[in-house]
N, C-alpha and C positions, 0 to 999 in steps of 0.2 A: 215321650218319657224324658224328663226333664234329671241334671246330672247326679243328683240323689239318690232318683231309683237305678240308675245303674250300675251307682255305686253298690246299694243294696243288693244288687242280682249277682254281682260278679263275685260278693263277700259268700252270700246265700249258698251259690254253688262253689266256691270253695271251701267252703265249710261240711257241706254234703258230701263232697268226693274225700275228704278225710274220712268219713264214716266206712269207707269202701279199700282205704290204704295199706292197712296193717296185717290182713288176714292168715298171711304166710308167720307171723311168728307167733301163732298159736302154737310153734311146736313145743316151746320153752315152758309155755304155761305150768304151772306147780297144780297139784294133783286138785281135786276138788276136797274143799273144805278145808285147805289152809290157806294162810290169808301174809302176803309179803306188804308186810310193815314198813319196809326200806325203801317202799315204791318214791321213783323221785318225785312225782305227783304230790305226793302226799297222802295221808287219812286225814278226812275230819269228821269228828264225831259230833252227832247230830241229836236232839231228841224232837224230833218231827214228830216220835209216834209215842210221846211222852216216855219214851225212857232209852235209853243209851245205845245206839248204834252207830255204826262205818255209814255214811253217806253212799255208800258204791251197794249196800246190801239195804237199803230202803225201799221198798218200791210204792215211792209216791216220786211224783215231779215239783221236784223239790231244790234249790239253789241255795247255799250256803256261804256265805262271806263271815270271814273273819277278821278279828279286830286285827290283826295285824294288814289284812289287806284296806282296811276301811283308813287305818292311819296311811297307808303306803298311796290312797286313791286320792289321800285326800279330803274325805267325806266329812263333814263334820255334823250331821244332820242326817236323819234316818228318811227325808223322803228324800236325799239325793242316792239313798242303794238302787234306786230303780237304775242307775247309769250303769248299772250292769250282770243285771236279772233281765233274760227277755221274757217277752210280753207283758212286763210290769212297767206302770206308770205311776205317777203322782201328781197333785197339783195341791195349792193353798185356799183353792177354792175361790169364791163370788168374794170373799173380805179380804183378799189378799195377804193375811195374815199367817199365824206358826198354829195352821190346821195341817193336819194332813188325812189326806183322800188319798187312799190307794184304789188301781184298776190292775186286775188281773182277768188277763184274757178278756177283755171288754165290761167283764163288772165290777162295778164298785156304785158308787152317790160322792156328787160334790157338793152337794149341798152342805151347807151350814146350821141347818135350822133342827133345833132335838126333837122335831116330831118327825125325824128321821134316823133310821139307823144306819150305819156304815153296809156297804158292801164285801169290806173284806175287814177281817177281824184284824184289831192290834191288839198284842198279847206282851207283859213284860214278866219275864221272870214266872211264865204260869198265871198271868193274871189278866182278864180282860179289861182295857180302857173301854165304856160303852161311849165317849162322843170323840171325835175326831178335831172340833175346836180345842187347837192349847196342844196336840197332840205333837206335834213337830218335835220328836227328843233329841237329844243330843247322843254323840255318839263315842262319848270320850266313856274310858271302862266298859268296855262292852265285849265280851267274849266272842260272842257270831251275832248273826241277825239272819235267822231260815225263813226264806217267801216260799210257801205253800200254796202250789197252783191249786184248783180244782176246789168242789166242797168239801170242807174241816167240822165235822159235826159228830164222829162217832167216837173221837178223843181229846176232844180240846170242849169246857165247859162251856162257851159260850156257842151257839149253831151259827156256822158263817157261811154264806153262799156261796162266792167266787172264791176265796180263797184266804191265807194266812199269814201276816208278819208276825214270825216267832222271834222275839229280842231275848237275848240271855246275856243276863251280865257278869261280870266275874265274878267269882264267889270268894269267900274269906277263906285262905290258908293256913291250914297247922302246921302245915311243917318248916316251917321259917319268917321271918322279918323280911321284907321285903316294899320295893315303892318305886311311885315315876310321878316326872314331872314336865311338862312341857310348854316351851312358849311360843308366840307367834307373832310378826309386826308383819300388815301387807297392805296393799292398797286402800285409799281413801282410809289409812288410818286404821285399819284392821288390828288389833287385838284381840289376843286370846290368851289365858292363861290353862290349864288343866294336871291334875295332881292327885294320887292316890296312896293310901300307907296299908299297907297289911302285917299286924301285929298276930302270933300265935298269943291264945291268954290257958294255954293246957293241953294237954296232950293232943288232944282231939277238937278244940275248940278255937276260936281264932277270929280276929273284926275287921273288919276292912271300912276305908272311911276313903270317899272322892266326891272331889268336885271339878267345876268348870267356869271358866269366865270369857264371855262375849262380847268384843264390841265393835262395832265398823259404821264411819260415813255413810251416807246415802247415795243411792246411784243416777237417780233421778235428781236434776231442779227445775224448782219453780218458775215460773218467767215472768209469773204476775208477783209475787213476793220475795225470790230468792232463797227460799228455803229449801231445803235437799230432803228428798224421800228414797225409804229402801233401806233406812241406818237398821244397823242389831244392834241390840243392847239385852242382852243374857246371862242368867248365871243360876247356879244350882247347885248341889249336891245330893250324895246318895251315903246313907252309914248300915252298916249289915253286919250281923253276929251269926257264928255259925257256934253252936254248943252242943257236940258231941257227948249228950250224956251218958250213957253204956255204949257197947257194942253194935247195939241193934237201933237206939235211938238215939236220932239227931232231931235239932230243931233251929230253922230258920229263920232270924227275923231283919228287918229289915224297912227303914224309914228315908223317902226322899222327899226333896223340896227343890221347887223348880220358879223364876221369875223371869218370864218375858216383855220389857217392854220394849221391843224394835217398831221401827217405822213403818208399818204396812206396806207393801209393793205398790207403787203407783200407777193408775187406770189412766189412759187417753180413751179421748173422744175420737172414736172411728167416726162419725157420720149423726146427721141431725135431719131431723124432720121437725121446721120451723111448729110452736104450737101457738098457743095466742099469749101465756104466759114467757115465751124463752123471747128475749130480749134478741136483736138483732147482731148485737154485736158477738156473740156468744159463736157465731158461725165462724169467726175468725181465730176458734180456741181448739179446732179439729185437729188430727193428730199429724204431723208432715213428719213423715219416712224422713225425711235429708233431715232432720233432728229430733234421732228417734228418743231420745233420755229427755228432750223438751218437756215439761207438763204444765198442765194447769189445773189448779181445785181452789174450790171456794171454803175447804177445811182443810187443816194438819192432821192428815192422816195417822191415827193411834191405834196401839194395841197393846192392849196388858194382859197377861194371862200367867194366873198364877196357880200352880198346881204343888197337892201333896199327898202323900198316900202311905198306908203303912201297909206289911204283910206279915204272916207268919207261916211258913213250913214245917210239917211235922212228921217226919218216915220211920216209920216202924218196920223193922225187917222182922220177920216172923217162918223165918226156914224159908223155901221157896215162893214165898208174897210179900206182896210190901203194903200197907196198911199206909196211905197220905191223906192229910188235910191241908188244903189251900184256903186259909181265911186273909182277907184284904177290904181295906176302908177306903174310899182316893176321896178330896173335894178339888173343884175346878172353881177358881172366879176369874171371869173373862169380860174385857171390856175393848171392842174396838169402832174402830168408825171408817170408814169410805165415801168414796166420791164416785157413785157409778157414772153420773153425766160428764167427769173429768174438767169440765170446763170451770171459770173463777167464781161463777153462778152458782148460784143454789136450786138449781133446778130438780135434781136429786140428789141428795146427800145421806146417807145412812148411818147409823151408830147401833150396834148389836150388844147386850148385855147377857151374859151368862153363869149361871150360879148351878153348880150339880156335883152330889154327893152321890157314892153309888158302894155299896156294899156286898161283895160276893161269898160264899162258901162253896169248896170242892171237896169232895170226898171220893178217894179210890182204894182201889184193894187189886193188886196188879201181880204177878207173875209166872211161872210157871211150874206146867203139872206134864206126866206121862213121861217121865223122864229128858225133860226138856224139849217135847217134839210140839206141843202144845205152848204158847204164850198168850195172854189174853189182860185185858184191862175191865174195870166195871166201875162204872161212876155212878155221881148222884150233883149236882149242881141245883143252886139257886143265884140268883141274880136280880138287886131292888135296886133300882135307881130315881131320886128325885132331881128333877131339872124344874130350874126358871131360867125363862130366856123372854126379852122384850127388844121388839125391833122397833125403830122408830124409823121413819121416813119423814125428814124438809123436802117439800115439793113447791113449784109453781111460788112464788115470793110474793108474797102481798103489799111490798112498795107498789106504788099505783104512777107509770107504768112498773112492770118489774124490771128495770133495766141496770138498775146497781149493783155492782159486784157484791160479793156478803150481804145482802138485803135481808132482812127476815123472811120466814115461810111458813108457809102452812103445813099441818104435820098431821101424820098417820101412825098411830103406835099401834102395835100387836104386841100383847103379852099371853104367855103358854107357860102354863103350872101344868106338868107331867109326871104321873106316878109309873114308872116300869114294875112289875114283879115277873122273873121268869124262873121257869123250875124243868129240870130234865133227867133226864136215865139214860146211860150212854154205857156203849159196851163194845168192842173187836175182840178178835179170838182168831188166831193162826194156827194153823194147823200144817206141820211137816208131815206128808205121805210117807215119803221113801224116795230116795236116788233126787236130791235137792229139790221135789217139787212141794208146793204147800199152798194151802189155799187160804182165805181170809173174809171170813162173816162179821158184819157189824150192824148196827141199828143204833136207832137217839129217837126220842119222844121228847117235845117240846109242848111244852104250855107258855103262853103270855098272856099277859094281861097289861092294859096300858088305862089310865084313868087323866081325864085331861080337864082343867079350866081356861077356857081360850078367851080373852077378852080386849078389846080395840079400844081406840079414842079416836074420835076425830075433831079436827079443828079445822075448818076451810071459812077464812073472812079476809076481805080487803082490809089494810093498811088503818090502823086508829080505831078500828070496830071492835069492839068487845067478845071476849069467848059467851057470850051470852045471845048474840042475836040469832034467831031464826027464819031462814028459809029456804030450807029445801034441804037435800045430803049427794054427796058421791064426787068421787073425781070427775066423773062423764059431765056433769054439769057445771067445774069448774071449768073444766076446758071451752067449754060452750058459749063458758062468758057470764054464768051465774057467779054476784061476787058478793053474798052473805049467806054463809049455810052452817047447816046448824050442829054443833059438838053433841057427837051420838056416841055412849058407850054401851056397848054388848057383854054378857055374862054368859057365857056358856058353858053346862059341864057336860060331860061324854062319858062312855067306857067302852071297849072291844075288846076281846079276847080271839086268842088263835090256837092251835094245838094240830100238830104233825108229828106222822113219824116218818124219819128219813131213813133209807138203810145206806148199807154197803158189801158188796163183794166184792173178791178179787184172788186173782189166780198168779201165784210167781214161781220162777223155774232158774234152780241156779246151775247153769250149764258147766261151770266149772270155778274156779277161786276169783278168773279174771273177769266174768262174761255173768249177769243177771237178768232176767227178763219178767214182764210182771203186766199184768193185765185189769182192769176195774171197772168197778162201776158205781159211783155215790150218787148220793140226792142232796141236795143244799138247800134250805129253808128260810126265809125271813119273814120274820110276821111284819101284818100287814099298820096302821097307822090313822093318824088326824094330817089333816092338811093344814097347818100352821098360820096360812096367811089365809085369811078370809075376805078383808080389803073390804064389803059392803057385809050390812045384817044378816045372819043366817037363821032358820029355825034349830040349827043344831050344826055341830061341826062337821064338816064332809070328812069322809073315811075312807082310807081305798084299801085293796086287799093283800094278801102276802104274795111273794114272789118266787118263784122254785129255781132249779139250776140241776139237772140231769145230766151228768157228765161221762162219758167214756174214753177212755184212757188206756193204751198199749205203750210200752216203753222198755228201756235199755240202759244198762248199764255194763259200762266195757272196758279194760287197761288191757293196752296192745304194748309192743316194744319194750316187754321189762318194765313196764311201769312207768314209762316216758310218755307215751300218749292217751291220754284218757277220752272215750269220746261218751257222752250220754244224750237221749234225747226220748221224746214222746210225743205222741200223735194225740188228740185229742178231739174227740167230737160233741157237741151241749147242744141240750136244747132248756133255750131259757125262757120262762113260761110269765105273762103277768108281769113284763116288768115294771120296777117301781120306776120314775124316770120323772124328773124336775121340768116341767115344759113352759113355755111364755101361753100367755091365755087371755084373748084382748077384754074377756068380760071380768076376769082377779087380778093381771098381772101375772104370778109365777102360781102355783099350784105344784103338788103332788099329784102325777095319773099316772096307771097300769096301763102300759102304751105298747103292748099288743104284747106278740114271741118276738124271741129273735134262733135264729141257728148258728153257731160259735163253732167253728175249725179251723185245726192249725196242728201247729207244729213248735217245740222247742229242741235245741241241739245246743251242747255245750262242749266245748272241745279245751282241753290243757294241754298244751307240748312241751314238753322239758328236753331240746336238742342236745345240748350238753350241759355239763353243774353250773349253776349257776343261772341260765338261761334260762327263763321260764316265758309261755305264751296263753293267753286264755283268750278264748273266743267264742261268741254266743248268738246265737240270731233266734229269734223269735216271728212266727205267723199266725196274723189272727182273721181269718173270714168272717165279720159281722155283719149283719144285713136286720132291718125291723122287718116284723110281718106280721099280718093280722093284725093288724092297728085299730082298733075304734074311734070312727068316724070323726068323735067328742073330741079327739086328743088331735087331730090333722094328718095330714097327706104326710108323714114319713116312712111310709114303708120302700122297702128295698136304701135308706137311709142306713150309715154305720152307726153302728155306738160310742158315743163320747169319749172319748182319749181313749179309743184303742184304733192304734195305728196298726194298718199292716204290717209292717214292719218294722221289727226293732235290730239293729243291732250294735254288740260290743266289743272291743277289742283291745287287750290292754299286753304290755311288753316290757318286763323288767331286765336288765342283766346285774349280777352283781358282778364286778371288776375288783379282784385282790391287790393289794398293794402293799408297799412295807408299810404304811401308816395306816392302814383300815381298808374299808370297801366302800368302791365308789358306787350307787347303784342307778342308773339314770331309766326311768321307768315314764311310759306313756301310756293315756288311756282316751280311748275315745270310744263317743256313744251317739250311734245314727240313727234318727226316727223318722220313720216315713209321716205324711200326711195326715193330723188328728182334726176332729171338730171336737167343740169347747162343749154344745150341746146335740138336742136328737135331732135337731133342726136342719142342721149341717147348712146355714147357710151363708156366704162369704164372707161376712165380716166375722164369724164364728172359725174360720179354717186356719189351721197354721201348716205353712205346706211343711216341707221335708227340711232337717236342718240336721246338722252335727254339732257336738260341742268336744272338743280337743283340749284336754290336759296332760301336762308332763311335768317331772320332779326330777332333781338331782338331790341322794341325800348320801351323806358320808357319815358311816359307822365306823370308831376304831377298834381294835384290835381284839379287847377286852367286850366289845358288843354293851356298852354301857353309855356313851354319848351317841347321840347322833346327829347331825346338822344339816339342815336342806335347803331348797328352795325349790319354789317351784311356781307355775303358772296355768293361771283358767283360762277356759274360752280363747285359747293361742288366739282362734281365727275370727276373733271379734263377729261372734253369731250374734244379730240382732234379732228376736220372736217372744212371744207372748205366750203364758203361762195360764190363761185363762181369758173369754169374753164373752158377752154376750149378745146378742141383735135385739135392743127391746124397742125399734123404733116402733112396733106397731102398738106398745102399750105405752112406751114412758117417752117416744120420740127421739133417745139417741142409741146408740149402740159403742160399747165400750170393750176394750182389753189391757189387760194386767203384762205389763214390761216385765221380762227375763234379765237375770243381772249379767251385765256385762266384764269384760277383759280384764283381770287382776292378779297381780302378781307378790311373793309376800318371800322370806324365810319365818324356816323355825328350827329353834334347837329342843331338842331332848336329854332325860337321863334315865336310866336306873338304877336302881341300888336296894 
């Protein structure tokens, strides 16, 4: 056991014997059904279950961060929440780009390609993103951001399998003029700016308008050109009207615009397996550990992704129901490029193009009947998404020999025209017995429908020969040494359809004001898809099927000491059926297959200690049991394999104090986030592992008196952790194997204000 995991065990069980600490001062506890507001914990209020509750009376497993803690961590980007959500991860995926890919509890897809759907839903403001390229948001204005373990299908309109990122961002206030603004200078040039104004225009009404600006150096250089990769360059905003028009009716709207062009994260070459195309020299561009920010590529890593979306909300209170429509429009255009082979060669080189419009409507009618013992929601959703995405591949360079850096190459395009339409009926309904127990039915019926034109190009010729000569097709035969083959394009259209109905139950008992317990059972659905890369002719697109997620669930929620120690957690058992799963495959290269079950248990535990004012402690661990099973034969030996980025263990631990002063409070605050051993893919195998590593942040920020400035500093990765954020082993299809650099050590101030 090397000194990670013991770190892990020693956190694990001190974390566990907190659950066992406090028992003795249940005698203080306030009676059942009143609720101490003054707890020094806190309240936050959450809407996990689309409409307004305490977090400690929820029973789902569920983790809540707040903008004030997202500013206080640090965070400036929503896949870094995973540094302290257990069992939650992220990555930027195969383009190393501002994608983001969540896993909970072992599910989720890293994939990039739109004949893919996410594993875990991202939702902003009540609204589903359906692709994950471009998704990386920023985190400036943001009221909380709720991760919803488990499946999310019986109140949220879109059906998600593993789980939920709920983003809520602040809303326009009436009741006063108000605004913040913020700066930042840090390493390699770090720039930030961030700014918001909230104007009332009426009693009831009121607009809110913010934005953000990005920019920081690269982390990586070049050694063949000098050029630095890894740089941000971002910026955005968001403008929102909130128009109170009577009593009963409000309406929501709200328009953002977002531009990323940063530098892609840059890929080294793990390891090479000589082919007859890779030049000799090329072995000497491998990755060396003792200069791990070294790189080399034969392109300038880009990515541009530009996003915008509008929405409108509309609630109608009607006595005890609330009558909503959720309509929203977003488009994506996404342009980036990579260097899987890492080296200054053109041996692989990628650029992925993506274009998609998606259009939702939600409809509910939500509240309660029997004298409030009763709560219940009832939906209706539809969901049409159109995508273009075209991938192209440079392989194999057709200078003759290939042995010139930037050489030309021969090229492989996929392009995929995708029509989504999905439509559903979604409903839960609670029900209080008597003496705080209540129980909880729900159900969702899903249709989809998916319509595809899949179509390639090929060009494979030596050096000076024309896109016109003919003999013969396939990579197998370039490799071989075949050196005039013939430009083939394929036209394919498809359709599939899928349709489930998922339920849920669940049983919760609220023992007293401090003490909750709650019990479940959901089903999680994803329909099933086209396989994107077809790589040679097909008579039709391959298709593979949907994927299920059976989940059961026992948990707790608990405030001991007056409200000073809060401890929650939940046990979890899945069985996860068919799953979708991205695998290497020496006769396509990458494919979509249903790569058997797998079985998913564990455990999360969340603990808060407020010792004395001022003092506050959070701490969280997360265990996930994944194993493949049942595998078919087609897809390879991974069984008893874990599932991709879900690491045994996670955990988090973070430590503020505020310190009074005559000139303001000083607050010096630490956070750190330990991950046990992940693979990249189902492959699990070594050039794919990133073993166990920590990453340690800490802040000093000084607020005066008036709580109106505030000024800090602070620093990442204290302990210069050097690991990789993704890779993959494609030496059996492409010859090399490659992983994506984690950013390195940086340190920065920034000041604030309000007003």
């Amino acid at each position: 056991m090397n000194r990670a995991h013991h770190m892990i065990a020693a956190l694990t069980a001190g974390l566990m014997a907190t659950t066992a600490m406090p028992a003795v001062a249940q005698d203080a506890a306030p009676a059942a059904g009143e609720e101490d507001t003054g707890a020094p914990v806190g309240d936050i209020i959450v809407t996990a279950e689309r409409r307004a509750s305490n977090l400690q009376e929820t029973p789902l497993a569920v983790t809540a961060v707040t903008g004030e803690t997202l500013q206080a961590a640090g965070i400036g980007v929503i896949n870094d929440v995973a540094a302290s959500v257990p069992n939650l991860t992220s990555t930027t995926g195969p383009q190393g780009s501002a994608d983001a890919n969540f896993f909970v509890r072992g599910v989720g897809q890293f994939d990039f390609i739109i004949t893919n759907d996410p594993g875990v839903g991202l939702y902003v403001d009540g609204v589903y993103l359906g692709r994950t390229v471009g998704a990386m948001l920023d985190s400036g204005d943001i009221e909380r951001v709720e991760v919803l373990r488990g499946p999310q299908g019986t109140l949220f309109g879109r059906n998600t399998l593993g789980g939920a990122i709920n983003i809520v961002s602040r809303q326009p206030d009436p009741s006063g003029f108000s605004g913040s603004a913020s700066a930042l200078y840090g390493s390699r040039d770090r720039i930030e700016f961030t700014g918001a104004v909230n104007a009332p225009i009426g009693a009831d009404s009121a607009v809110r308008v913010s934005g953000f600006f990005r920019e920081q150096d690269g982390f990586a250089r070049n050694a063949a050109t000098g050029e630095r990769f890894g740089a941000t360059d971002r910026y955005g905003g968001r403008a929102q009207v909130r128009l109170g028009l009577t009593e009963t009716l409000t309406v929501d709207l709200s328009a953002d615009y977002s531009l990323d062009k940063s530098n892609p994260a840059p890929s080294v070459t793990r390891a090479i397996v000589p082919a007859p195309f890779f030049p000799p020299a090329a072995l000497g561009d491998v990755f060396d550990p003792d200069n791990f920010y070294r790189v080399y590529a034969s392109n300038s890593p880009e990515a541009r992704n530009e996003t915008w979306g509008f929405s409108g909300t509309v609630s109608l209170e009607l006595g005890d129901a609330t009558i909503k429509s959720i309509t929203a429009y977003r488009e994506l255009d996404s342009f980036s490029t990579s260097d899987p082979d890492g080296t200054r060669f053109r041996l692989y080189d990628q650029d992925v193009t993506t274009r998609q419009n998606q259009f939702s409507q939600e409809l509910q009618i939500s509240g309660e009947a029997f004298g409030g013992s009763l709560d219940y929601l009832l939906g209706g959703y539809f969901f049409r998404e159109e995508a273009e995405q075209v991938l192209a591949l440079c392989f194999a360079p057709i200078s003759d020999p290939g042995a010139q850096p930037f050489a030309a190459c021969n090229t492989w395009t996929q392009g995929n025209d995708q029509t989504t339409k999905s439509y559903a009926v979604f409903g839960q309904a609670r029900y209080e017995v008597a003496g705080g127990l209540s129980f909880t039915l729900g159900g969702r019926y899903t249709w989809d429908k998916k319509d595809i034109v899949s179509n390639q190009f090929f060009d494979f010729r030596p050096q000076a020969v024309g896109p016109g000569a003919i003999a013969g097709f396939g990579l197998p035969q370039a490799l071989l040494g075949q050196r005039i083959v013939l430009p083939i394009v394929t036209d394919l259209a498809d359709s599939v359809s899928f349709e489930e109905f998922t339920p849920k139950v669940g049983i919760e008992y609220r023992v007293n004001s401090d003490a909750f317990l709650f019990a479940s059972y959901s089903k999680g659905f994803r329909a099933g898809g086209f396989n994107g890369r077809l790589i040679r002719p097909q008579a039709s697109v391959p298709a593979y099927a949907p994927d299920t997620n059976d989940t059961y669930e026992a948990g707790f929620k608990t405030d001991w000491l007056d409200g000073r120690l809060r401890v929650n957690g939940t046990l979890f058992y899945s069985k996860y059926k068919d799953i979708q799963q991205t695998i290497v495959d020496p006769q396509v290269q990458f494919r979509v297959a249903n790569a058997g079950d797998a079985t998913l248990k564990g455990f999360e535990l969340e603990t808060v200690i407020v010792p004395t004012d001022g003092f506050r402690i959070d701490a969280a661990v997360g265990y996930t049991d994944s194993e493949f099973e049942n595998v078919p034969a087609t897809v390879g030996d991974i069984n008893g394999n874990r599932l991709p980025f879900s690491p045994e263990f996670t955990v988090s631990l973070a430590a503020q104090y505020d310190i009074a002063t005559s000139f303001g409070t000083l607050t010096p605050r630490v956070d750190y986030r330990l991950q046990s051993e992940v693979f990249f893919t189902a492959f699990n195998l070594p050039l794919e592992r990133q073993e166990s590593y920590g990453l340690l942040n800490a802040r000093l920020t000084w607020t005066d008196p008036d709580e109106r400035f505030t000024l800090a500093v602070y620093g990442q990765n204290l302990t210069k952790e050097e690991y990789f954020t993704f890779g993959q082993d494609a030496l059996a299809t492409q010859g090399v194997a490659y992983s994506y650099l984690g950013r390195p050590r940086e340190f920065g101030v920034t000041a604030g204000v309000k007003f």
